[in-house]
N, C-alpha and C positions, 0 to 999 in steps of 0.2 A: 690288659696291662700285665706286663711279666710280675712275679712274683718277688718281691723285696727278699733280702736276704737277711735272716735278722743276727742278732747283736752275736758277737763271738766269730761269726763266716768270716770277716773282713781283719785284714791285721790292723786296720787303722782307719781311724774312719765313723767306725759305726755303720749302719744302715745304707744301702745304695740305695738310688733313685729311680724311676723307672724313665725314658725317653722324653716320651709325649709333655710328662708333667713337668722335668723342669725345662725343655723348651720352654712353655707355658709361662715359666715363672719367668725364666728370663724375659720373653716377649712383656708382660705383665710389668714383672719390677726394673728393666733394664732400657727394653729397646722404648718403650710404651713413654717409660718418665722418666730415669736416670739416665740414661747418654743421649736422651733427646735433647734434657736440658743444657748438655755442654759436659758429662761425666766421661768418665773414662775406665774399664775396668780390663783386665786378661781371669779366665778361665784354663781351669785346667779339667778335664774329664778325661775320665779313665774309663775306656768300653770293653763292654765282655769280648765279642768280638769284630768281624768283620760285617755283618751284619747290622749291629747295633752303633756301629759307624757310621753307616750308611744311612740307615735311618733318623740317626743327629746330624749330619752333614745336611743333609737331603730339608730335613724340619727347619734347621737354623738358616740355610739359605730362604724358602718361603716364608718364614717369620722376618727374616730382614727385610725381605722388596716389600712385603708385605704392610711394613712399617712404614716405609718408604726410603731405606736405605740403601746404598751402595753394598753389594755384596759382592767379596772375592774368596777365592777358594785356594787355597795354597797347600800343596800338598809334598811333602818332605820326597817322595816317589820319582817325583820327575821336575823336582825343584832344588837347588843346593840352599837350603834353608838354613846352613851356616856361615851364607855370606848377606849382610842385614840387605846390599843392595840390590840382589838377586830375588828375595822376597819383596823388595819396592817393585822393580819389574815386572816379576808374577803378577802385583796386583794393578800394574799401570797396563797390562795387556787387558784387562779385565775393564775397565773405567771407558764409555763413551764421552772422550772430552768433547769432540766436538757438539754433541748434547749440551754439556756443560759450561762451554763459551755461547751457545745461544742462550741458555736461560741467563746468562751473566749479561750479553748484549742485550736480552729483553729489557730486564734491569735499569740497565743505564738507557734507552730509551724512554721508561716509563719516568725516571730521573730528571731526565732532560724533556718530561713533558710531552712528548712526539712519544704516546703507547701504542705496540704492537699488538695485538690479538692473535690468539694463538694460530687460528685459521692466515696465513702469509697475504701480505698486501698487493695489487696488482697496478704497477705506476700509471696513472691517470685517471684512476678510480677514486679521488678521496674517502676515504674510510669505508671501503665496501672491500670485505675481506674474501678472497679467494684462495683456492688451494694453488700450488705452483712454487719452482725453486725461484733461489735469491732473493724469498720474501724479507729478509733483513738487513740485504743490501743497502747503503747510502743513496742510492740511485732510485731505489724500489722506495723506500719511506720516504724521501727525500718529495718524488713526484706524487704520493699520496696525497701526502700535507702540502703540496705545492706552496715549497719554499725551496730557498737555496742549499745545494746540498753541502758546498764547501761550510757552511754557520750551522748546518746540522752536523757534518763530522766534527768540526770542533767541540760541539757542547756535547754530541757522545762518546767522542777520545777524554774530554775533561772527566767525565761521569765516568768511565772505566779505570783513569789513571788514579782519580779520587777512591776509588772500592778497590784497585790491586795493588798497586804503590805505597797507598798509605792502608793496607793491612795488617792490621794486628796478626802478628804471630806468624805471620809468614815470612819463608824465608826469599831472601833476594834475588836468587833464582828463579823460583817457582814464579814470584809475581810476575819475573819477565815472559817467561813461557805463556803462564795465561793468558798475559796485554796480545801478545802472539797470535795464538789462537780465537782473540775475541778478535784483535785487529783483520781478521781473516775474514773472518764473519761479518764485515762490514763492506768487504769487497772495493775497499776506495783504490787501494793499488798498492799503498804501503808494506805490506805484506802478501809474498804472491805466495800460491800454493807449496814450491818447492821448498820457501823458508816453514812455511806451515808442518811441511812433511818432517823438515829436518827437527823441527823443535819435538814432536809425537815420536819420531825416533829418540830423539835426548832419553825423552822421560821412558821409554818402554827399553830402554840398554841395548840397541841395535848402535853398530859401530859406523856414526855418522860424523865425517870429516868434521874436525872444529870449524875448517875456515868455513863451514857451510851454518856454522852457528851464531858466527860473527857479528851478521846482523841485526840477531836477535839479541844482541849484548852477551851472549854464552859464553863461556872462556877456558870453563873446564867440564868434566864428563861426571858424570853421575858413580860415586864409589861408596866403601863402607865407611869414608868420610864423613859424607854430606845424605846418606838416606835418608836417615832416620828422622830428619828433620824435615826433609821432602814429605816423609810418611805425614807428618804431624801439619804439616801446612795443608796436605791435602784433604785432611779431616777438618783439620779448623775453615777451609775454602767451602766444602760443600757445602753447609745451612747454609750460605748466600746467596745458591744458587737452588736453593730449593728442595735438597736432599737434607734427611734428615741426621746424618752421617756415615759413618765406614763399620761395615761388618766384617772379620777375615775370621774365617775360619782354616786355622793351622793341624794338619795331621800330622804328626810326629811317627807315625807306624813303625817306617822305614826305619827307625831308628835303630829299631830294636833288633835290625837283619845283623849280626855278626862275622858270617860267614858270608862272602858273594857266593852264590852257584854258580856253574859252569857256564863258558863264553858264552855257550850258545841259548842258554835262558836266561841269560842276564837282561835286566829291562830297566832303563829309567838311572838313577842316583843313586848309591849304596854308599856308605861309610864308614869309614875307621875311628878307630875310639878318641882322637883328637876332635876329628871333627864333629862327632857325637853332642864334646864336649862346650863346641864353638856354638850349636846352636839352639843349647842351654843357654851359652854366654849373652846370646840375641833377645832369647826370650825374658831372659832375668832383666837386660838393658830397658828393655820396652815395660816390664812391670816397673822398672823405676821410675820410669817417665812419664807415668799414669799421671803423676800433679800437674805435666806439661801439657800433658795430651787432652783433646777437647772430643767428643762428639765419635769414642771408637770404643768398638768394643771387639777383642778378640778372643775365639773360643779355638782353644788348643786340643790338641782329642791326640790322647797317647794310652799305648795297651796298659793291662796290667801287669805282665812281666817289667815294664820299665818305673814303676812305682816301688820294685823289691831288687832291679839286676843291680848289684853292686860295681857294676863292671860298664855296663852301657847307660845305668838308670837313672833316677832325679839322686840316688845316696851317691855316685860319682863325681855329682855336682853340687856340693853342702849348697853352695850357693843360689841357689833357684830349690833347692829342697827345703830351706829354711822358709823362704817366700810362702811358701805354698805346703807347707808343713800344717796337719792338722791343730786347730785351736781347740782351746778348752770351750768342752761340746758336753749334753745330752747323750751317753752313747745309745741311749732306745731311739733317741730320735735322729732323724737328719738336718743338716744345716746347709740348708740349699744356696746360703747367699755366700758360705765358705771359699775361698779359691780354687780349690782341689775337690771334684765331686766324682761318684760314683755312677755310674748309667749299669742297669744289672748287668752288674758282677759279684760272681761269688767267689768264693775262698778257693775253691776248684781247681779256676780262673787262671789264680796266679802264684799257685806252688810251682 
């Protein structure tokens, strides 16, 4: 374990923390029992360097699956993370839905009495489970249980419209997308693959004809509108479906490039001190919405120059600096459940 910096190295703050252990605590106090239960929290870490990045990135993804969360990765580098619906995307690239309309179709199965087994059913076998596609088909469980399939899609279109439709906190889009993709999963005919595709396009920001969404009840496209409550529907949809909730891990790095270098090493997203400013404005938006938010936890990872640049840093943005502004603390000690923490860094660092 690297060596802590003690009191005086740090302009604010106090004591840095070393990697390993507040992962740890995180996993411990956050992912383990506070946003399992339905919490919501944002983080901010400040890392010495690229390395020590790496190393939190690298930990907080395996403490999320690990949990049994959804983990996404967004990284300011080769993401426009001052647009809130460009960060939805990033992390709707990242989400197996189709996973996630099955464990939903299992669900309303098991709702509707006719339970699936995880091993897929094979039609004329009653209850003798085998491996093979279109285990969840209407046709496939339908001849399992030999019964009629059309009174088994009715009572599992009921049990899905009952869990998406009437969802708490989600918004009216999203519920439609999901009906979408679960209706897909049941293979009756009402939704064929290509509406299936168009909806996975909706939600991942690929430029998918509306009239091609029609169907799906869609009527408008995914912006900095309507994300952010996209984000928050899709935190509050996963414990339904089995997932313990949403991890994003946010790198702000990029931030702090001022200067672009030359065409020819240029790589990825760079920005000017406007937009610098816009994806402060995202991050501040999302810590206020913590009382809305269910079941997410985001850990933000930005250098130490941008904790002091007056010009690109949190003091450009009083507003996201006040957030996340150190509290009255111990300064011999650290306060690991504070907003704003330290991964070793020293004073060094960030002159």
């Amino acid at each position: 374990m690297a060596t802590r910096p003690t009191e005086g190295e740090l302009p604010i703050g106090g004591a840095g923390l070393g990697v390993e252990e507040y992962l740890e605590f995180l996993r411990k106090e956050y992912l383990a029992d506070f946003i399992r239960r339905g919490g919501a929290s944002v983080k901010l870490a400040v890392v010495g360097n690229d390395q020590v990045a790496e190393r939190f990135h690298t930990g907080l993804a395996a403490a999320a699956r690990a949990e049994g969360y959804l983990f996404a990765a967004v990284d300011a580098a080769s993401v426009r993370v001052h647009l809130v619906d460009q960060m939805l995307f990033a992390v709707a690239r990242q989400v197996d839905w189709q996973a996630l309309a099955t464990s939903a179709v299992r669900a309303a199965y098991d709702a509707a009495a006719f339970p699936v087994p995880d091993a897929e059913l094979v039609p004329g076998a009653p209850g003798q489970p085998a491996p093979g596609p279109g285990g969840l088909t209407i046709a496939t469980v339908a001849a399992s249980y030999d019964v009629n399939p059309r009174e088994l899609y009715r009572s599992v279109r009921r049990q899905l419209e009952q869990a998406l439709l009437g969802g708490a906190g989600l918004v009216h889009e999203f519920r439609l997308a999901m009906l979408r993709l679960c209706q897909a999963e049941l293979g009756a005919g009402d939704v064929d693959m290509a509406e299936r595709d168009a909806v996975l396009g909706w939600l991942q920001g690929e430029r998918v004809p509306l009239a091609a969404l029609r169907s799906a009840l869609i009527y408008g496209r995914i912006g900095r509108h309507n994300a952010r409550s996209l984000v928050v529907s899709l935190a509050r949809w996963l414990p339904t479906v089995g997932v313990a909730g949403l991890v994003i891990g946010l790198d702000l790095a990029r931030l702090a490039v001022g200067r672009r270098p030359p065409v020819q090493e240029r790589e990825g997203v760079y920005y000017s001190k406007a937009a610098v400013l816009d994806a402060y404005e995202v991050v501040r938006q999302i810590i206020d919405a913590t009382d809305h938010l269910s079941s997410v936890l985001m850990a933000v990872v930005v250098p130490p120059e941008l904790v002091t640049d007056e010009v690109r840093g949190l003091p450009a943005y009083s507003a996201l600096q006040l957030r996340v502004a150190d509290e009255v603390r111990d300064r011999r000690r650290t306060n690991p459940y504070a907003a704003l923490v330290r991964l070793d860094v020293r004073l060094e660092a960030i002159r």
